[in-house]
C-alpha positions as a Markdown table, in Angstrom:
| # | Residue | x | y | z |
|---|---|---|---|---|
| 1 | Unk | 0.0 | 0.0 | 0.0 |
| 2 | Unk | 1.3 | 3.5 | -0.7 |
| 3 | Unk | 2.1 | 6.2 | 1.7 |
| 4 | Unk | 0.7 | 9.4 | 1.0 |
| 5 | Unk | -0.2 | 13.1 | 2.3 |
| 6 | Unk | -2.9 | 12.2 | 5.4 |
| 7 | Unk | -3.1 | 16.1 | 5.9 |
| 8 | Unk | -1.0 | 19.0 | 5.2 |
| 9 | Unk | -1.1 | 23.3 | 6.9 |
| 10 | Unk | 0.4 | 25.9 | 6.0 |
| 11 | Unk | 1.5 | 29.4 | 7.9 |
| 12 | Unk | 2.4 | 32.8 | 6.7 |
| 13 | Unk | 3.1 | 35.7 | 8.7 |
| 14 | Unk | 1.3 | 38.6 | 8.5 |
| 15 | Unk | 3.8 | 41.2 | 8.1 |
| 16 | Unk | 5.2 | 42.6 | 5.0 |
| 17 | Unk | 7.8 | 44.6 | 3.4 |
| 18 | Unk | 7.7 | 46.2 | -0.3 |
| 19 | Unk | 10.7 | 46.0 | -2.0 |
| 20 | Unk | 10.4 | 49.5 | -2.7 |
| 21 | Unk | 11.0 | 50.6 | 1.0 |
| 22 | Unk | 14.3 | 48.0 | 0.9 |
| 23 | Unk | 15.4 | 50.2 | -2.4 |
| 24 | Unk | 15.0 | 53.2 | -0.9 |
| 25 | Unk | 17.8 | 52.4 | 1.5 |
| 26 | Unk | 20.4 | 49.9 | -0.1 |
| 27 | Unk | 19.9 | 51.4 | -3.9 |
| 28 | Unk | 21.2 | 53.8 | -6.6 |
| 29 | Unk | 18.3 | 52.9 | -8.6 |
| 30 | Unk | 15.6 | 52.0 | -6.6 |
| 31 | Unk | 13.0 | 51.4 | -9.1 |
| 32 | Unk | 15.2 | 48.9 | -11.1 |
| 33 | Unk | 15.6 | 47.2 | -7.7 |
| 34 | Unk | 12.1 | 46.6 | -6.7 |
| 35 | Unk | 11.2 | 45.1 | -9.9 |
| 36 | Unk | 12.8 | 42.1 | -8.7 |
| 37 | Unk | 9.9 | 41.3 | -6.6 |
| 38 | Unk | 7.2 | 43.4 | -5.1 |
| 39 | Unk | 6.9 | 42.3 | -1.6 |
| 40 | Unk | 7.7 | 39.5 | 1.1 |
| 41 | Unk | 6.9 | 38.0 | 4.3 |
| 42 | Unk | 8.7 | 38.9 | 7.4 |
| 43 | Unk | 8.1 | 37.1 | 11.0 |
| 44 | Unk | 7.5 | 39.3 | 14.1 |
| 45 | Unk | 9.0 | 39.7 | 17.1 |
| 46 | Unk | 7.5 | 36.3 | 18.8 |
| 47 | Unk | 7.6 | 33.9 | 15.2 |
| 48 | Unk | 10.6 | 31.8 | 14.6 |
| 49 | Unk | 10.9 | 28.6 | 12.6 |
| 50 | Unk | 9.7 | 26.7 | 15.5 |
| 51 | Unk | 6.5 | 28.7 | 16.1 |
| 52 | Unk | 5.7 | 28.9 | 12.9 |
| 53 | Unk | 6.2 | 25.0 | 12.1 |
| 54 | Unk | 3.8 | 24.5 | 14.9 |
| 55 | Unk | 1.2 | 26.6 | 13.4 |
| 56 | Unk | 1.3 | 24.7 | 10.1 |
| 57 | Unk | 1.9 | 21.2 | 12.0 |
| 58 | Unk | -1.9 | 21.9 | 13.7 |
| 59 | Unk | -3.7 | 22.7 | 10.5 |
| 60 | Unk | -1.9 | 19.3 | 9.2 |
| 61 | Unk | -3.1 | 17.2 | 12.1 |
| 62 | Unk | -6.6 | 19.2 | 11.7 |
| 63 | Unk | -7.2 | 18.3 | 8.2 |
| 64 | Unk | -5.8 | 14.6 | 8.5 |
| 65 | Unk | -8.4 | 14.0 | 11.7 |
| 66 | Unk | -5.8 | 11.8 | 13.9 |
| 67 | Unk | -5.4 | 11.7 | 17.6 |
| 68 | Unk | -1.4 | 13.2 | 17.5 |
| 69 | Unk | -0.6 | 10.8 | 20.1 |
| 70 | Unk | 0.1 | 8.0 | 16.7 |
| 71 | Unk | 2.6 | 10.7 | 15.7 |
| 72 | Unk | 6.0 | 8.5 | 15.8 |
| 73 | Unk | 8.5 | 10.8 | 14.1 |
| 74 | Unk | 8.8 | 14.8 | 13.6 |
| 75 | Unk | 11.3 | 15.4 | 11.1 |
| 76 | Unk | 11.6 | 19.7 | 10.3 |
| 77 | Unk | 14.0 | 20.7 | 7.8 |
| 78 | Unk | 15.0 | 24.8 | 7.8 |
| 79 | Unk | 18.2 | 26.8 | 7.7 |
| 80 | Unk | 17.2 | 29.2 | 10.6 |
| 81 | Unk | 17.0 | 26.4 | 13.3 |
| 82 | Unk | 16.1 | 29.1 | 16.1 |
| 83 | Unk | 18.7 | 27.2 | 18.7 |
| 84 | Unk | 22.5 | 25.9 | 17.5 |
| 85 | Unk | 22.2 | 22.9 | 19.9 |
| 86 | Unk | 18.7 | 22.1 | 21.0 |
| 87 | Unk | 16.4 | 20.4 | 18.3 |
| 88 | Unk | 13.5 | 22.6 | 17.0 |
| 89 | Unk | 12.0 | 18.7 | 16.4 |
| 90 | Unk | 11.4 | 18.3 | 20.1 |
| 91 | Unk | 9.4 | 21.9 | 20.4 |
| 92 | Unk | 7.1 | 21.0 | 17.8 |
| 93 | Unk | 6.2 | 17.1 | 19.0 |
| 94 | Unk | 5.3 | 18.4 | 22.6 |
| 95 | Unk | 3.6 | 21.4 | 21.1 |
| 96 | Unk | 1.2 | 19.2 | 18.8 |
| 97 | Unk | 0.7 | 16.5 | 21.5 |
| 98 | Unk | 2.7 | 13.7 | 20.2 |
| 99 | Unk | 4.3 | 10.7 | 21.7 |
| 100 | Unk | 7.4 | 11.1 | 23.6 |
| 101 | Unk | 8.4 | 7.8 | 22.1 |
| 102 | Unk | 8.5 | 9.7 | 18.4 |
| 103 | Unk | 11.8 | 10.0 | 16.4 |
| 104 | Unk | 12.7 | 13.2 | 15.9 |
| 105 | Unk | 15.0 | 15.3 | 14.4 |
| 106 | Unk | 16.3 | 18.7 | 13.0 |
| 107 | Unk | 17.5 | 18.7 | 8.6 |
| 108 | Unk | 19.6 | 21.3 | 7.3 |
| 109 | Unk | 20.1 | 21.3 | 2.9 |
| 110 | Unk | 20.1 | 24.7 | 2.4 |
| 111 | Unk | 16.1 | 25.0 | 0.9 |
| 112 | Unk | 15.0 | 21.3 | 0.2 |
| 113 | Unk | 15.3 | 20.4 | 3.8 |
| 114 | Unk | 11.7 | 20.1 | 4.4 |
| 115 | Unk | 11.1 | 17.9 | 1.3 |
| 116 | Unk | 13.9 | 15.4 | 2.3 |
| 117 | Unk | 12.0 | 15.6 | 6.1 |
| 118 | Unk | 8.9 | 14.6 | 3.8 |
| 119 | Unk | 11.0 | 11.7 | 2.1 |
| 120 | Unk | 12.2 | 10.2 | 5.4 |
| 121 | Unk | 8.6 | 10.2 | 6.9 |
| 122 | Unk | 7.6 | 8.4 | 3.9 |
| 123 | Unk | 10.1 | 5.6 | 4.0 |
| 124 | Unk | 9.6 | 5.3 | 7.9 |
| 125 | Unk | 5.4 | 4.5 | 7.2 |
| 126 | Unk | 6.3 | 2.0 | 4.6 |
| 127 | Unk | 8.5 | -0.1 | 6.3 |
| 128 | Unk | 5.5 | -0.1 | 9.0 |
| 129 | Unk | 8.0 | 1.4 | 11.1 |
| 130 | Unk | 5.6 | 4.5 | 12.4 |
| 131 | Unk | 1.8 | 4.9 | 11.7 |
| 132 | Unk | 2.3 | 8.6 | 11.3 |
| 133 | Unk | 5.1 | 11.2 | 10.7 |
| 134 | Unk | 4.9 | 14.9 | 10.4 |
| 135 | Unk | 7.3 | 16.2 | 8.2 |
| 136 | Unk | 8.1 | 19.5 | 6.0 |
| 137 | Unk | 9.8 | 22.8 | 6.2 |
| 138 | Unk | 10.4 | 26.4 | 7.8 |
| 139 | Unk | 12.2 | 29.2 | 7.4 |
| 140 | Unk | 12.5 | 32.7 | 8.4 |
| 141 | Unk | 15.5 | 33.4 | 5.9 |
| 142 | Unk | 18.3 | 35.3 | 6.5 |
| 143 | Unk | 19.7 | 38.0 | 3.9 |
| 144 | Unk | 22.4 | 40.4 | 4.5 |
| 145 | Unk | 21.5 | 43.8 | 4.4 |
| 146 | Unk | 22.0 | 45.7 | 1.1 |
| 147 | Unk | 22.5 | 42.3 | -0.5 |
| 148 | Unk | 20.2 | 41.0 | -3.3 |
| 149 | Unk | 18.9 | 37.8 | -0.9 |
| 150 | Unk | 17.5 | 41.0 | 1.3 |
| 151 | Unk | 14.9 | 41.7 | -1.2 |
| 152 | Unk | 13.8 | 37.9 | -1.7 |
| 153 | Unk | 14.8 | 36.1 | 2.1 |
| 154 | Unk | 11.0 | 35.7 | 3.5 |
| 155 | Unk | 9.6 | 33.4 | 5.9 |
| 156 | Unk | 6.8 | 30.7 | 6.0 |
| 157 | Unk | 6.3 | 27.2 | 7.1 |
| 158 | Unk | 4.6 | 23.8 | 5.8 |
| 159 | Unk | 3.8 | 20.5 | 7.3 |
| 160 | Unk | 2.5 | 17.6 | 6.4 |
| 161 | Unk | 1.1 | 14.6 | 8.7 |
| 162 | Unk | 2.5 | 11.1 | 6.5 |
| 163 | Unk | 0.7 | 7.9 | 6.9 |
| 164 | Unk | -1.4 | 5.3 | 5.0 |
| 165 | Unk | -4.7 | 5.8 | 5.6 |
| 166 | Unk | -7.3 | 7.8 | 4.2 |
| 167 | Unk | -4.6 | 10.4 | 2.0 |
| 168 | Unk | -5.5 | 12.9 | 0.4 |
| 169 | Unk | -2.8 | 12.7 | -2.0 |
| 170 | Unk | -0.2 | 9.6 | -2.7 |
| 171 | Unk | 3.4 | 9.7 | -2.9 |
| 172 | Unk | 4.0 | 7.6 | -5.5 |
| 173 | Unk | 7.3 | 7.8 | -6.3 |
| 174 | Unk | 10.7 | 10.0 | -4.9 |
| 175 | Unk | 14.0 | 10.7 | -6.3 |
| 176 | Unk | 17.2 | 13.1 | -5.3 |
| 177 | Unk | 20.4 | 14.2 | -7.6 |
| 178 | Unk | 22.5 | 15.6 | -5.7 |
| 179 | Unk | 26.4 | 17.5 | -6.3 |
| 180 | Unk | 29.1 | 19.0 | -4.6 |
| 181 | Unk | 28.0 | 22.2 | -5.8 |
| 182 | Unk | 29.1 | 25.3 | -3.8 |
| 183 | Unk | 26.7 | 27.9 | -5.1 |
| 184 | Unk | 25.4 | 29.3 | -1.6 |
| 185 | Unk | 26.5 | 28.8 | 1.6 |
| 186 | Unk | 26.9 | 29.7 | 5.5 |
| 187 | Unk | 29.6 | 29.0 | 7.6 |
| 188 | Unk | 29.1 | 28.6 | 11.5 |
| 189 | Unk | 29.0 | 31.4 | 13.8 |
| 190 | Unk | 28.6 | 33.3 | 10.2 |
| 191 | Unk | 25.1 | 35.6 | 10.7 |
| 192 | Unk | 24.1 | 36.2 | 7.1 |
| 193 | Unk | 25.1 | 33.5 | 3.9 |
| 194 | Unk | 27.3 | 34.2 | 0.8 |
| 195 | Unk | 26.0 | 33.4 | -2.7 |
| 196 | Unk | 28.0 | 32.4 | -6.3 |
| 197 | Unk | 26.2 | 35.2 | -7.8 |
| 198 | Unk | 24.8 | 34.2 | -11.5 |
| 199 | Unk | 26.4 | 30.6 | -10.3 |
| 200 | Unk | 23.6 | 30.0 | -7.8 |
| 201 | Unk | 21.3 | 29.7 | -11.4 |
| 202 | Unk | 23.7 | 27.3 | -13.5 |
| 203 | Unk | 25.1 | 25.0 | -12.6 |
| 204 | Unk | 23.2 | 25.2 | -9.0 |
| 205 | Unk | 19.4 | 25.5 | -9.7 |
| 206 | Unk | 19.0 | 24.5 | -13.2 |
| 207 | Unk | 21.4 | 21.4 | -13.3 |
| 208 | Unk | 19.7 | 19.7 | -10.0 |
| 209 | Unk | 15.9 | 21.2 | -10.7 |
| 210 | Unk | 16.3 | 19.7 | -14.2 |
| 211 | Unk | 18.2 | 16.7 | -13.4 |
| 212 | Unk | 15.8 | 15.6 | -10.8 |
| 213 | Unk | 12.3 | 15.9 | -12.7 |
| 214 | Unk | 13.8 | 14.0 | -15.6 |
| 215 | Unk | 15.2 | 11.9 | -13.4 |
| 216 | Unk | 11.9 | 10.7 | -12.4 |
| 217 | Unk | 10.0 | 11.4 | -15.1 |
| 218 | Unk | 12.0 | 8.8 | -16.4 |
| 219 | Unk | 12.1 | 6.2 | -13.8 |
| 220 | Unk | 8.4 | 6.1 | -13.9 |
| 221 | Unk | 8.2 | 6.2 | -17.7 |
| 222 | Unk | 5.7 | 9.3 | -17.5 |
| 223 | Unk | 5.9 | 12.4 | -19.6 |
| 224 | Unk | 4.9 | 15.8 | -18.9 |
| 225 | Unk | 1.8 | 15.4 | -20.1 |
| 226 | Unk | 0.7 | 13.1 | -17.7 |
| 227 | Unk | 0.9 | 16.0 | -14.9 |
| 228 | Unk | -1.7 | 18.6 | -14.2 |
| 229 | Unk | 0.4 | 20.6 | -11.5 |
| 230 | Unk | 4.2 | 21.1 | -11.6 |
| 231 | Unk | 5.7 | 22.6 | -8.1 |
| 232 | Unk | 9.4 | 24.2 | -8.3 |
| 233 | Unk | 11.5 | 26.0 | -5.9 |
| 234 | Unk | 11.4 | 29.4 | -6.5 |
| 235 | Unk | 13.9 | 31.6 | -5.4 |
| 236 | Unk | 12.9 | 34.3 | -7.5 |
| 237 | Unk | 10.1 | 34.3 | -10.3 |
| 238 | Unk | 12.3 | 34.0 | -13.2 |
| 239 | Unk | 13.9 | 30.7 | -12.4 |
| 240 | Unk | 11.2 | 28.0 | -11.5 |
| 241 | Unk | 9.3 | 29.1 | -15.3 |
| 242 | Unk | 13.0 | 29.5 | -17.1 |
| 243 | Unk | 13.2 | 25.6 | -16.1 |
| 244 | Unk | 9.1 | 24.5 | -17.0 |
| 245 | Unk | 10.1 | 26.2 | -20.7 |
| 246 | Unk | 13.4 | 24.0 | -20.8 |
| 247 | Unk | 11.6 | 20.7 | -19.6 |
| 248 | Unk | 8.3 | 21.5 | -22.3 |
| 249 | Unk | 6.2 | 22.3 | -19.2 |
| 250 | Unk | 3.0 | 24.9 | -20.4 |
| 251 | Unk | 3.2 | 28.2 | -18.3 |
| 252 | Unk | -0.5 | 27.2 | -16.8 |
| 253 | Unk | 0.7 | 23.9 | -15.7 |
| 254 | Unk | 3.1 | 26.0 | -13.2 |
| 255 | Unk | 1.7 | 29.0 | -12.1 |
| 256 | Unk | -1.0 | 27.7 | -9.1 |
| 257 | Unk | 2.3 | 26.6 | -6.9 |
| 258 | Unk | 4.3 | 29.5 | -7.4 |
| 259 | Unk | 3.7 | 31.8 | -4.5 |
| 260 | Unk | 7.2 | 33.8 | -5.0 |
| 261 | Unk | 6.1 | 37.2 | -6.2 |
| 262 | Unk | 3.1 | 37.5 | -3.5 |
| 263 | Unk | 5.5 | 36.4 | -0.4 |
| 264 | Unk | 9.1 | 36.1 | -1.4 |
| 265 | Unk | 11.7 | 32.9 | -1.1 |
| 266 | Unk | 10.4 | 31.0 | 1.9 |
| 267 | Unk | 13.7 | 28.8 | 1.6 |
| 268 | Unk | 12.9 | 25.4 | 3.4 |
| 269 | Unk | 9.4 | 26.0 | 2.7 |
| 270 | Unk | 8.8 | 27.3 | -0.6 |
| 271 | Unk | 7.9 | 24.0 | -2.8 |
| 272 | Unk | 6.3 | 22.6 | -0.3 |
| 273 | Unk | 4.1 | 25.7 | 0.4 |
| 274 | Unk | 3.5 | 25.8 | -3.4 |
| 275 | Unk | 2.5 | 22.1 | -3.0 |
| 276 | Unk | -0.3 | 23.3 | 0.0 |
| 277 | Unk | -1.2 | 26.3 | -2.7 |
| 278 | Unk | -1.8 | 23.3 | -5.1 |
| 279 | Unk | -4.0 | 20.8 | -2.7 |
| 280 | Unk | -6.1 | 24.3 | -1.7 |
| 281 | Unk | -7.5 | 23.5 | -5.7 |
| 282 | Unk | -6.6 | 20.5 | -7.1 |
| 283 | Unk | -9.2 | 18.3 | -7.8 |
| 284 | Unk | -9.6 | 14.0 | -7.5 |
| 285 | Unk | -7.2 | 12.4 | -9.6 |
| 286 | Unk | -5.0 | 15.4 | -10.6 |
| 287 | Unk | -1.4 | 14.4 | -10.9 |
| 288 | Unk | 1.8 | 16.7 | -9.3 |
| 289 | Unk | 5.3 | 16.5 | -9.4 |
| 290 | Unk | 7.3 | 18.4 | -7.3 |
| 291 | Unk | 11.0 | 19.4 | -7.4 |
| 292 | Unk | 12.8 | 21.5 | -4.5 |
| 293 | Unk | 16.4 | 22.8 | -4.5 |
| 294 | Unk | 18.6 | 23.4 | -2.1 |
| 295 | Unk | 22.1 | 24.9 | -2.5 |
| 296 | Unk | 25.0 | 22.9 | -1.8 |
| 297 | Unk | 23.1 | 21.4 | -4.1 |
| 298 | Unk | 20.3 | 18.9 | -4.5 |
| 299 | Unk | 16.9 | 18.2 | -5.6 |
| 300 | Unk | 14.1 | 15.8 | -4.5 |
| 301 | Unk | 11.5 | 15.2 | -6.8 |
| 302 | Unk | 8.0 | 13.7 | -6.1 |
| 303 | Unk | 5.3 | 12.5 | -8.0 |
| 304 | Unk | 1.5 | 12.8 | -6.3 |
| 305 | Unk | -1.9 | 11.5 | -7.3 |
| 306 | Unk | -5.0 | 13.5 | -5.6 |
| 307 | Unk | -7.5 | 11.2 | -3.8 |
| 308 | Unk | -11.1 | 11.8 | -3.0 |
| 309 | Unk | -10.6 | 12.7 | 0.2 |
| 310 | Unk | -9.3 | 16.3 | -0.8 |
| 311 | Unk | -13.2 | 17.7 | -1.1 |
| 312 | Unk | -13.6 | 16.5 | 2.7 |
| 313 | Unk | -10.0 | 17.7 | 3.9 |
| 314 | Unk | -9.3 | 20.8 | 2.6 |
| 315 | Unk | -11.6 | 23.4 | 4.1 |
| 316 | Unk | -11.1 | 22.5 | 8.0 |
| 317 | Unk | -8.0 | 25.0 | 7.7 |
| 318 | Unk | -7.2 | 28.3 | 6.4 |
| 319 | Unk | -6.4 | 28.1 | 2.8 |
| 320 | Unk | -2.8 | 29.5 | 1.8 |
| 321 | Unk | -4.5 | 32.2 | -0.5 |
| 322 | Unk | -6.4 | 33.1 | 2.5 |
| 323 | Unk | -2.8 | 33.9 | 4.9 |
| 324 | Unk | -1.5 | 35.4 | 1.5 |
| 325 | Unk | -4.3 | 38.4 | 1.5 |
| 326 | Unk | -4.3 | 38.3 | 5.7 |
| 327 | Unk | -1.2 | 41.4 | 5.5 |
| 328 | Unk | 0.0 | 44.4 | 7.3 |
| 329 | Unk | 3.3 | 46.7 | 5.9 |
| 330 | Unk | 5.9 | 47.4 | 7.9 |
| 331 | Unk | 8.8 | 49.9 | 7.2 |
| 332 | Unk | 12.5 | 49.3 | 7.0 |
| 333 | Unk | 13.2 | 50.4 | 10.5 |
| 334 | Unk | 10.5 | 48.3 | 11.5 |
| 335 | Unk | 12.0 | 45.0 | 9.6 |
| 336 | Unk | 15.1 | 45.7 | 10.7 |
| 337 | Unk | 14.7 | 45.9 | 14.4 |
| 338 | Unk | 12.2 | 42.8 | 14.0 |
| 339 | Unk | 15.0 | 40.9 | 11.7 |
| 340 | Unk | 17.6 | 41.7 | 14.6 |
| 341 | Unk | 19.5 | 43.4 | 12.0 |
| 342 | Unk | 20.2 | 46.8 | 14.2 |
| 343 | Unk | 23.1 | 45.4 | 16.3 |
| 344 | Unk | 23.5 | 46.6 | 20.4 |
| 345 | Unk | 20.0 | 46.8 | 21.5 |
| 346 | Unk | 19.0 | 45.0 | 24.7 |
């Protein structure tokens, strides 16, 4: 029997910031600037990946309808773990009411840590090892200020509760590339990340995004037309249709999971809440396949089949277009003071 998405939730903060207000302070040409994307997410004072994971992990456990208590294994995937030693894992299990007897841990891979969370739940319910994981991503990114990540780094969250019974949408097949690939990283004790510049595009994104979706198109002998949805990592809006064009993927086909130019690059969990944007509308028997990247570099690709049990499932939580239109603007002063970004204040 397959595994498959029992339930899944989503969270977005409230709090935005245009990129024109960032432009105003970092550039020459502020207008150029703020083409790049119009606005993002940014946590308050009290959200962190932790609390915002436990937010999305609730409306997952709400759709899916299960006591948390068969919860055997929390597995959260972000690159803005809120402690250095202390697992963000534990905070969420106790939070949602799960066994203490769960497996648990925290994933860092730059941006697809939440999808290879989603892939170890998946192989721990088939082996009958747990009757239910939760599993995904979040992420309140980190951007230097001035830099170009400043105008994209957002924040956001996605879970999803894994099991057999009663899914909403099967995982019916998984596959990773994965390279050596320095294109973006963070050293420790480092506070904001350095990038490769136009290298973070090729070979980074495109090599793994592309080699992962025909990886598994191929190794389940399917084609692009057998897929109604197509989910990519989106780091900016340019990139995730650049690679659908390369791969023969229609625009259309794309354009329901990418949330990037109405909240930014939610890093950990930006395919996977493109993947919740999807479920919000998909219909029985629609077919996904999902790719995420993370720098360093990898993909993990997925392949989904809609059930039935959408219709029932989907409106016991608040839909992601829903926390998308739920906003308030901040200034720069503002985002920085809530970003910690203004150094020397108690």
């Amino acid at each position: 029997m397959k595994a498959g998405i029992v339930g899944y939730g989503a969270y977005i903060p409230r709090l935005r910031i245009k990129s024109s207000n960032i432009a105003k302070v970092w550039s020459a040409d502020p207008e150029l600037e703020a083409k790049m994307i119009n606005e993002k997410t940014v946590p308050n004072m009290d959200e962190d990946c932790a609390t915002m994971a436990v937010e999305a992990a609730r409306s997952a456990i709400l759709r899916a309808g299960i006591d948390p208590m068969k919860i055997g294994a929390v597995y959260i995937g972000s690159e803005s773990h809120p402690y250095v030693v202390k697992s963000t894992s534990s905070i969420i299990g106790e939070a949602v009411g799960a066994t203490p007897n769960m497996m648990a841990a925290d994933l860092e891979f730059a941006c697809k840590a939440g999808t290879s969370a989603i892939q170890i739940v998946n192989s721990h319910v088939l082996a009958g090892k747990i009757e239910y994981g939760l599993a995904g991503g979040s992420d309140t990114a980190q951007g230097r200020p001035g830099d170009a990540l400043e105008y994209t780094a957002a924040a956001g969250a996605a879970m999803f509760v894994v099991g057999k019974k009663d899914v909403v949408a099967t995982i019916d097949s998984t596959l990773s590339y994965v390279t050596d690939t320095p294109d973006f990283w963070r050293r420790e004790g480092e506070e904001f990340p350095r990038h490769g510049g136009r290298f973070t595009g090729e070979p980074g994104y495109f090599k793994h995004i592309l080699g992962a979706t025909e990886g598994i198109l191929s190794e389940t002998g399917t084609t692009v037309k057998d897929y109604d949805y197509f989910v990519f990592h989106q780091p900016n809006a340019k990139f995730p249709l650049s690679a659908a064009k390369m791969l023969g993927i229609p625009k259309e086909k794309v354009l329901t999971g990418l949330l990037f130019p109405k909240i930014g690059n939610t890093y950990s969990a930006a395919s996977i809440l493109g993947l919740c944007n999807v479920l919000d509308t998909a219909t029985p028997g629609s077919r996904i396949l999902m790719t995420s990247f993370g720098s360093g570099a990898g993909s993990d690709s997925f392949t989904m089949t809609v059930t039935d049990k959408i219709g029932d499932r989907r409106d016991m939580a608040a839909p992601v277009s829903q926390m998308i239109e739920r906003k308030e603007y901040i200034d720069y002063a503002t985002y920085a003071r809530y970003k910690e970004k203004i150094k020397g204040v108690l």
